[in-house]
N, C-alpha and C positions, 0 to 999 in steps of 0.2 A: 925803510927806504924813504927819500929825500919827497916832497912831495911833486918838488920839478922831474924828479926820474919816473914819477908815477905820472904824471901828466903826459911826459915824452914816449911813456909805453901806451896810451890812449890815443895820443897823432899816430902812432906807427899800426895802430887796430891792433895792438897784442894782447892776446885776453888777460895774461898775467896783471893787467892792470888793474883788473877787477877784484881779484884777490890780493893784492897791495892795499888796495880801499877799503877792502873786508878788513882785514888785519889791525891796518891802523885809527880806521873813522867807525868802525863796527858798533861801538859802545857811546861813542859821542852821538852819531847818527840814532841810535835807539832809545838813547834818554829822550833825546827832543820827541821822536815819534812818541813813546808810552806817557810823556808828561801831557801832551797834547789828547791822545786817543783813552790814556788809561787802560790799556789793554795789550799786553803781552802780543796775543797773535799780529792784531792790527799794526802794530807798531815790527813788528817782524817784517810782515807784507810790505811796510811803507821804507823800510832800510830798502831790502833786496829792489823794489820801484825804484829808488833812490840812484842805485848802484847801473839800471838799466837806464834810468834817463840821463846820467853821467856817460854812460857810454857813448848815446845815440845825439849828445852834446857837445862832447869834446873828441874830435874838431866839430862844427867851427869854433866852439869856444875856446877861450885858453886862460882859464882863471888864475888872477896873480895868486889867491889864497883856495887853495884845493878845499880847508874846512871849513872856511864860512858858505865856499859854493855848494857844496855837499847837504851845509845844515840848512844853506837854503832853498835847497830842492827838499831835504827831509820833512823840513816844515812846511813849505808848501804844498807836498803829496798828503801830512799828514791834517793837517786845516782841511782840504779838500776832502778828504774820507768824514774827517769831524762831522762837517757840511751834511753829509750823503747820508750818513751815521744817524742825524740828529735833526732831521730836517724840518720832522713838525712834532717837535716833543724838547722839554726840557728835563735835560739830564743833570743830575750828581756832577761833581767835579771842577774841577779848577776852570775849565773853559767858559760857561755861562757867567762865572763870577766874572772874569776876564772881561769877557766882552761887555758884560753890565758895566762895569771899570769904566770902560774906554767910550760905552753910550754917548755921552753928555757932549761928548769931538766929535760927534758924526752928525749928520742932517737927518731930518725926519724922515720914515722913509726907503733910507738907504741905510742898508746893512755894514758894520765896520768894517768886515772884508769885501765887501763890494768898493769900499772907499778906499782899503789899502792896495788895491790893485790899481788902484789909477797909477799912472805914473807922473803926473804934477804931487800926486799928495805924496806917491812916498819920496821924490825927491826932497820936496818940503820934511819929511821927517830925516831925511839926511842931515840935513841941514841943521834942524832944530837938535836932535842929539847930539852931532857934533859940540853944539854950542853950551851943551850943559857940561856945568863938573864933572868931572870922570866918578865920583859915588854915584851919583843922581843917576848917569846913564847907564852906567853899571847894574842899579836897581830897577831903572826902568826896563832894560833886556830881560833882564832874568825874571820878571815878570810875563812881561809882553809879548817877549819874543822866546822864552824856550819854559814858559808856563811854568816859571818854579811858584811854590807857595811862599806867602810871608815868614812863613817861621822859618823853609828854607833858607832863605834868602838871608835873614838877621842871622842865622846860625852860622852861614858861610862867610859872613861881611862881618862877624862881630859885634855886632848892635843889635839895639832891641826890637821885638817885633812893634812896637809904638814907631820909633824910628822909620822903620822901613815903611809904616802906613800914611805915615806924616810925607813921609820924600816922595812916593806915590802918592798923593792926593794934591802934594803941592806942585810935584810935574806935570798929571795931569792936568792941573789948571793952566798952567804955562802953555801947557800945547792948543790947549782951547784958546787962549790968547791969542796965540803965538801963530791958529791956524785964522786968524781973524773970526772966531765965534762962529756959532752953529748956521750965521747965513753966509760963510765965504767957501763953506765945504764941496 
């Protein structure tokens, strides 16, 4: 099903709509949650969330892109649980590396996800990925925003894992630039 059909069965309150989204976003929705939480159940919970806050969303919203809104409630339920998960302990996995990553762009202090909810910064990161290469931001996402690992990443894009730590290290720095350094956050 088209994803305008499935948005139009969610104005109408049809529940059929919810299983059109299972169907189609089920597996895209799950990777992001399990690459984030590392955890099968978690990441189960955080689809089905997903599925109920789309519902209780659309109306009033009407997203031109059904899966980026989706991956964007996925991720956002699924960080949140991280958050909850992890609150005063340092765990295994790609998310602590992550956010050590992305350290050095935020203000002392303040937490990266406390910074990415602002909405002047993530406008500004609109902005600035826009403005890179399509590889660069390409790498930067699949990073940053659906927590693949480096060797993922070289292995989907072709390049080496040197590569992909070089274009993230050198994006990173661009953004810290680019957000005017650690006093304009």
């Amino acid at each position: 099903m088209q994803d305008e059909a499935i948005v139009n069965l969610y104005w109408s309150r049809d529940e059929r709509a919810i299983q059109h989204t299972d169907e189609k976003y089920h597996i895209y929705c799950h990777t992001i949650a399990d690459r984030i939480l590392q955890s099968e159940g978690d990441a189960e919970e955080c689809v089905n969330d997903t599925w109920l806050r789309a519902w209780n969303t659309i109306p009033p919203q009407k997203p031109s892109s059904l899966r980026l809104f989706l991956g964007r409630i996925t991720r956002n339920l699924s960080l949140d649980r991280y958050r909850r998960l992890h609150a005063d302990k340092r765990g295994g996995g790609e998310m602590p590396l992550l956010l050590e990553e992305l350290s050095d762009c935020a203000t002392e202090g303040d937490t990266v996800f406390e910074e990415v909810h602002k909405n002047e910064l993530a406008e500004k990161l609109r902005h600035f990925l826009t403005d890179l290469p399509l590889r660069d931001r390409t790498v930067f996402l699949r990073r940053y925003f659906y927590a693949q690992a480096v060797n993922e990443i070289a292995r989907q894009l072709g390049i080496s894992e040197n590569s992909v730590s070089k274009i993230l290290s050198r994006t990173r720095g661009r953004l810290k630039d680019y957000l005017g350094g650690e006093d304009r956050l």
